[in-house]
N, C-alpha and C positions, 0 to 999 in steps of 0.2 A: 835152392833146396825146395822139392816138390812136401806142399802140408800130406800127413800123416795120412788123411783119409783117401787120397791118392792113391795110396797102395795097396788098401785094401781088398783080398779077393777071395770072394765065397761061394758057393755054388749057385748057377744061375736060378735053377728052380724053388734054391728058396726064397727069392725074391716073386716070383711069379711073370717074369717076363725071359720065358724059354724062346718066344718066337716076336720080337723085336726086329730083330734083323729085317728091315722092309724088302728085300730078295728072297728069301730061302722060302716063303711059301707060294710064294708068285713063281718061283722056276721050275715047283713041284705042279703047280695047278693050270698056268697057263704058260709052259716054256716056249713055246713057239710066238707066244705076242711080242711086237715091238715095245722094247722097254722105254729106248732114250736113241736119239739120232739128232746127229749135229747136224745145223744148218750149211755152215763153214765146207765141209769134206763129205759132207754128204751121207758120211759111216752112221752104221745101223747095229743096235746090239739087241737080240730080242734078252728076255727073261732069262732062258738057260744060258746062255754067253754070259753076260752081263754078269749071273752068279758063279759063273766059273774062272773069271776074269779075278770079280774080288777076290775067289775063292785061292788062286795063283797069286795075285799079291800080298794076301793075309800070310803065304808062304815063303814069298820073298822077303817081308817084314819081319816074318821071324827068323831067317838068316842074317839077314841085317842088325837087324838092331840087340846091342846087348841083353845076352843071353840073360836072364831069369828077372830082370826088371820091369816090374809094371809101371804101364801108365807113360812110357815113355813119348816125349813130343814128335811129330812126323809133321814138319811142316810144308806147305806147297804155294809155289808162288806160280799163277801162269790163270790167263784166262779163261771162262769156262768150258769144258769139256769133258767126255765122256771119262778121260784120263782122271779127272779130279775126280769124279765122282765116284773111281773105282777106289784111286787112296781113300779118299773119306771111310769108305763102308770097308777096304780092307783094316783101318787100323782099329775098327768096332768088333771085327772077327779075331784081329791078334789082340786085342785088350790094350791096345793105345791111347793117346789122343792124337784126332787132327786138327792142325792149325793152319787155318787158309789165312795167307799172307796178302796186306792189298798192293795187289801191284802198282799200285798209283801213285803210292809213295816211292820217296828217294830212299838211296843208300845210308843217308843218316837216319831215315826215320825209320828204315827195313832192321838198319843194325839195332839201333834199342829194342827191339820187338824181338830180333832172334833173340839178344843178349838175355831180355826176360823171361822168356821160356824154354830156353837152351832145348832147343830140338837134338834130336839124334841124326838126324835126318833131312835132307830138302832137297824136293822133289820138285823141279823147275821145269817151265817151257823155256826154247832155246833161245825165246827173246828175249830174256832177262837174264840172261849169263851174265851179260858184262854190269849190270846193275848190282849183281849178288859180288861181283870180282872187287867191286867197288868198295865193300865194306869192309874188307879185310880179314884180319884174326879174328872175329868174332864167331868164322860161320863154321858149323860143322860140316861133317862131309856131303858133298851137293852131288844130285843124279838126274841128268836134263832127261828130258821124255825121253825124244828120238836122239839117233843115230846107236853107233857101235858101243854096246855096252851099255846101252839105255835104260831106262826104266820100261820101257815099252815092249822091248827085244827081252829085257830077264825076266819079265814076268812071263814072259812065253814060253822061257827053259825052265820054268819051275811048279812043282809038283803042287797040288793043292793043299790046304791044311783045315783044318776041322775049326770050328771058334775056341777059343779059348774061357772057358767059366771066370767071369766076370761080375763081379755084384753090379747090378741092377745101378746103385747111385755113384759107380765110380766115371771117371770124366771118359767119354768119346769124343769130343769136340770141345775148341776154346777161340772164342771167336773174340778178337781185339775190338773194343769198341771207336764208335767212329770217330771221335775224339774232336768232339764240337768246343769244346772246354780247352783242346788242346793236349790234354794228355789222357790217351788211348790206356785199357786197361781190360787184362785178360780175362774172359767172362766164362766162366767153367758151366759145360752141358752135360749132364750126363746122363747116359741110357735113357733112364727114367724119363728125366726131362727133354732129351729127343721123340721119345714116343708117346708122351703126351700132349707136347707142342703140334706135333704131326696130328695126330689125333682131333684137337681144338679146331688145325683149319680144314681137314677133311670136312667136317660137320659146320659150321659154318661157311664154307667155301662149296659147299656141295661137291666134293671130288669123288668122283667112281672111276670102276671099270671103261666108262667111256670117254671118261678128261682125257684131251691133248692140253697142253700147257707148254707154252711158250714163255721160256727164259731167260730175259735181256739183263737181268738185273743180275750182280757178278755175287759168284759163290761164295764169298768173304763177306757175307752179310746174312744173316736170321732168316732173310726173308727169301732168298737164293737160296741156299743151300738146303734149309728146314722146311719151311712154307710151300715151297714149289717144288724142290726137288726130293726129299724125303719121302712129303705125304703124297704127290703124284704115284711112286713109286711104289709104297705102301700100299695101295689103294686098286694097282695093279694099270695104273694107266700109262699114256705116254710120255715120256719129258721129249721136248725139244729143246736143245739147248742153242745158244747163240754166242759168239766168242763177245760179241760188242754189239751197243744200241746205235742203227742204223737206219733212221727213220723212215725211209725208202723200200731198203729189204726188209723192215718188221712189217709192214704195210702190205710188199706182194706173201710175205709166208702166212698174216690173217687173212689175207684175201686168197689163198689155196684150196679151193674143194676141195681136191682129195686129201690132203694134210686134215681138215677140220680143226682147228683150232680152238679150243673151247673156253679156257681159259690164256688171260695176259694178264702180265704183274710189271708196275711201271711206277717209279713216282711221277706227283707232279706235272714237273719240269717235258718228260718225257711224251705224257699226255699228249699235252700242250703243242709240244713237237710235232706227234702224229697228228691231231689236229689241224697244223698250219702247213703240214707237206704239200706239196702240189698232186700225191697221190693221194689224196684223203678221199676215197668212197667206201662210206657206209653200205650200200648198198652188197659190195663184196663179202659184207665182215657176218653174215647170215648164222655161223656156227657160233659162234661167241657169242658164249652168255653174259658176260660184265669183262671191264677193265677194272683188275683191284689196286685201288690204292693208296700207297702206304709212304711212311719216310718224312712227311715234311707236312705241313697244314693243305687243304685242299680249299680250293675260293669255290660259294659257290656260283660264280661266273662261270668258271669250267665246268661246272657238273650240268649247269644248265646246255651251256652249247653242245654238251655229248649227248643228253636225253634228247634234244630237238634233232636231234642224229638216231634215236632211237637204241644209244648205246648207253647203258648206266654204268658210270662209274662209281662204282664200290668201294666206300670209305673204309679202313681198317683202324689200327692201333696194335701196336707192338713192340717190343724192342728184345736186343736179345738176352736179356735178363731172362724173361718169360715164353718169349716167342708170339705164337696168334694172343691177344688179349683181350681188345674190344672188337665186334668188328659188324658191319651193317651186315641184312642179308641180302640174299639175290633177288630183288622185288625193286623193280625202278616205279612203283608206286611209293614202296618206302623211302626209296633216294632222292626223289622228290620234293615227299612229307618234311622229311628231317634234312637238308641240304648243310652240307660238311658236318654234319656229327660222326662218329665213328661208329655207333649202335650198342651192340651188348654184350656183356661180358662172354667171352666161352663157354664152351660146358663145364670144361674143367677146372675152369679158374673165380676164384671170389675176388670180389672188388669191393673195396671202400673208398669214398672221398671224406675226408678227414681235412679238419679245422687244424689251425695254427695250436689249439689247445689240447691237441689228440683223440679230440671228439668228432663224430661220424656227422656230417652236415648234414641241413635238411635239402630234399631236393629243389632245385633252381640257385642253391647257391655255388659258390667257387670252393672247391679244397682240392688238395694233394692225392691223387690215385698212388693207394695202396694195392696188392696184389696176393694173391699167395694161391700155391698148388702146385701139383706135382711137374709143372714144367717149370716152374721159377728153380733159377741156378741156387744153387749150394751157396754161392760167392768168388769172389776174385783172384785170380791166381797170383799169390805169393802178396796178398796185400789183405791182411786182418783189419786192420784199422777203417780201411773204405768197407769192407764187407761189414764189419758192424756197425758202420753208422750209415750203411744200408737197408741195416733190418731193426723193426721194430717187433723181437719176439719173431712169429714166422713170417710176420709182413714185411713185404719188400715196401721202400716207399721210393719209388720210381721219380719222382722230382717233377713230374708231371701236373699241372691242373686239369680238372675236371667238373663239371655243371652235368645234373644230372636233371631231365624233365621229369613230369609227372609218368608220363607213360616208360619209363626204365631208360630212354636213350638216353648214351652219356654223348656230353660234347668237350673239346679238348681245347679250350681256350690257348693256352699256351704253356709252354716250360718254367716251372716254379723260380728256374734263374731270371728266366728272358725277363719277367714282369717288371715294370722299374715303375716309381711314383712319382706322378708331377704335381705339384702343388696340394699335396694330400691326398692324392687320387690315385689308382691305379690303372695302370695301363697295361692291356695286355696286346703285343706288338701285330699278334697273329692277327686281333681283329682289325689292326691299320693296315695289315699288310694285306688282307682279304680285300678291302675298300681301293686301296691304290691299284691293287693285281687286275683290278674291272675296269681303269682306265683304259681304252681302245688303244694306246699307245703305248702304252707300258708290257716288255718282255719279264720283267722278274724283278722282284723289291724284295729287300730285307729291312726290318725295322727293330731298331735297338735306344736303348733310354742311355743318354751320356748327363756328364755330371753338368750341372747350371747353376750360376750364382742364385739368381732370382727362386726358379720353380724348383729346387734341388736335383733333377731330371729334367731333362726335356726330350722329344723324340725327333730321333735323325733316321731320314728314309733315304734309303741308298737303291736306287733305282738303275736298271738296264731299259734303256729305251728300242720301241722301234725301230723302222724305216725312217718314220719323222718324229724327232722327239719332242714331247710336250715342254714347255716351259717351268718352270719351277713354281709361277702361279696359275697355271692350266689346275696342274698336283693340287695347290692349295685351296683352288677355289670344287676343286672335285671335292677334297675330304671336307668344307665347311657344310657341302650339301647332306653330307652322311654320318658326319662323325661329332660328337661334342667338341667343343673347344680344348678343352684339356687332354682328349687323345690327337690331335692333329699333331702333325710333325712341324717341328720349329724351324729345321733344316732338311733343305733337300742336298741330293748329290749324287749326281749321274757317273755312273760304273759301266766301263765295259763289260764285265762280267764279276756277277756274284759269289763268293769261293763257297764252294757247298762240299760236304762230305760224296763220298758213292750213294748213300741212299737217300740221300737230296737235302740235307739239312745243310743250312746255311750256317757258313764255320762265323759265328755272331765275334768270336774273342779276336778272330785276325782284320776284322773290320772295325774293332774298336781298338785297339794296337796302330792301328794305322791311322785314322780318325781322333783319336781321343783329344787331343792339343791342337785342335782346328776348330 
């Protein structure tokens, strides 16, 4: 059962956001510009397509889906593309929600996910058929892209429809979180907090009329769907969108004159990749103002080897509670200055770092990033109890730490869970794992506190190695040069691969589930 305020619907102007819709004034002012074009197929939608496209599935949504009820789910599962991004913005025009499904997960984790927000609807690419077949009774009626009878082909036989009056705070979007904890939970966007989130990284992301933006990062994430694709589009620029991160083909597409590429959104992980291609010249990447990024802590080993490339990587902070929230600007003097801090709040958004006692810390100390403004979510779908002990009054309190300097940069030491104590001490894992990540031989660590007789925590570094991997006291004699004795890790343990969510956060609970009694 959908909460009460779900339903609700008033006239859009008396809210004051009649012109949201990031299409409908861009189709009127520049219809002839390149809106969005996939890498993949090469297809190209300007402005006028692109809003007559939504404008034909807001019509087939409202065939579809039961007649007089608001707020109904539309979910979609399938890689990114120009198709997603039509549902998205058609079920904003019929007064829906969408829910992008991650494809990554299996049929048991796909089926909980439907089961909690019972969609009306799902709107699949045809490579996930047999995954959706898989889950059984659970699923409502499913309508792959292509072929006969598609989503692709009815939106084509069907007549356009006008938006539907819509209150400003009811949901357009419900993005499942990444579920590092392990249990994903539906995070309610609406209007408002769509067009504010947007708004936040236009302004600090510098996005115009003249951004191209390249997007590897998949639509089932804040930072995909809002971040990049929203406010590009808002903004009247280009999206290019990318089905999958292909370290080779993102490399020849920022190396494309004519394309110009202006902006790229990457965690990490991804960086790193591009970095160590065999096609890595700087040289080519001339249009590109910064790599931004987001999802997981940034070492700054990497930030330095991109500036000696003349490329700054652009620290952020977000998540999809809020959307853009902290985030450096485009000044690789600044990224420099302050190396992995995330920089400063939004325009739109207020932040505090907040003590264990509920009191506002002073600056250079550690506390819990609080938030609050009109992009932060309303709360959780169909779960009261985590939403209120999400908020404090109108603050979110994001579970996050945060260290603020004298000059307003904040820095994000680590996850208010992550932190564990050894021997009275605290440790915060991100900065062991910044220290290990500069090893020349080390591809990716995570670092988590498990339980100890002795120190009651101690730290276990779970390491992916190079070509040649270092030894376990190569590691240890690295972190004595850098680290206190009480943050060093007690145990090493080499991994083939670290299990991370899609926007690069390392799943900490299936590493200690599998570790823990070792």
């Amino acid at each position: 059962m959908q909460p009460e305020f779900l339903s609700a619907t008033t006239e859009v102007g008396a809210v004051g956001l009649e012109t949201d819709d990031p299409l409908t004034y861009r189709a009127k002012v520049s219809p002839d510009r390149s809106a969005a074009l996939e890498i993949a197929s090469g297809r190209n939608e300007t402005y006028a397509t692109l809003d007559d496209l939504v404008g034909r599935a807001a019509g087939l949504l409202a065939r579809l889906a039961t007649s007089g009820v608001a707020a109904q789910r539309i979910a979609f599962l399938g890689r990114n593309s120009i198709e997603q991004i039509v549902v998205c913005l058609a079920c904003q025009r019929a007064g829906h929600v969408f829910v992008p499904l991650n494809w990554r997960l299996g049929s048991a984790e796909l089926g909980q996910i439907i089961a909690d927000c019972e969609p009306t609807l799902i709107v699949h690419d045809n490579e996930f058929e047999a995954v959706l077949a898989a889950i059984g009774d659970v699923l409502p009626p499913i309508m792959a892209i292509d072929g006969d009878g598609g989503w692709r082909q009815a939106v084509s036989r069907t007549e356009r429809a006008d938006s539907v009056a819509v209150d400003a705070d009811a949901p357009c979007i419900m993005l499942y979180t990444s579920g590092t904890t392990g249990s994903p939970k539906g995070v309610i966007i609406t209007r408002r907090n769509a067009f504010a989130s947007a708004v936040n990284f236009a302004i600090v992301g510098e996005v115009t009329t003249r951004t191209v933006a390249l997007c590897d990062l998949p639509f089932f994430h804040t930072i995909g769907l809002v971040a990049i694709g929203r406010t590009t589009l808002m903004m009247g620029g280009r999206l290019v969108i990318s089905d999958r991160f292909l370290p080779d083909r993102t490399l020849a597409t920022l190396g494309d004159a004519a394309l110009g590429v202006t902006h790229y959104f990457a965690v990490p992980q991804m960086a790193a990749a591009l970095r160590n291609a065999p096609g890595w010249d700087p040289k080519a990447l001339k249009a590109l103002q910064a790599i931004f990024i987001g999802g997981a802590p940034l070492s700054p080993a990497l930030i330095e080897t991109f500036l000696e490339d003349g490329i700054p990587l652009v620290n952020g902070y977000g998540m999809s509670e809020a959307g853009t929230a902290i985030h450096m600007p485009l000044d690789r003097d600044a990224v420099a200055r302050y190396p992995g801090s995330v920089g400063f709040p939004a325009p739109l958004l207020a932040v505090r770092l907040v003590g264990e006692d509920g009191q506002d810390i002073r600056d250079g100390e550690v506390g819990e990033i609080w938030v609050k403004g009109p992009s932060v979510t309303p709360g959780y779908w169909n779960k009261p109890d985590d939403t209120a002990r999400a908020f404090v009054g109108d603050w979110y309190r994001t579970g996050d730490l945060g260290r603020r300097d004298e000059g307003g940069v904040i820095h994000v030491p680590d996850r208010l869970k992550d932190m564990y104590i050894s021997g009275g001490e605290n440790v915060f894992p991100a900065e062991v794992e910044a220290v290990i990540g500069a090893h020349p031989k080390v591809r990716d660590v995570a670092v988590l506190g498990l339980p100890d007789p002795k120190w009651g925590e101690c730290g276990v570094a779970f390491i992916v190695a190079l070509d040649e991997p270092p030894s376990p006291e190569e590691i240890l004699a690295h972190c004595a040069e850098r680290l206190a004795s009480y943050k060093r890790p007690a145990r090493i343990v080499f991994l083939d691969q670290i299990p991370r969510t899609a926007s690069g956060k390392a799943q900490k609970h299936i590493l200690r589930q599998a570790h823990a009694s070792n």
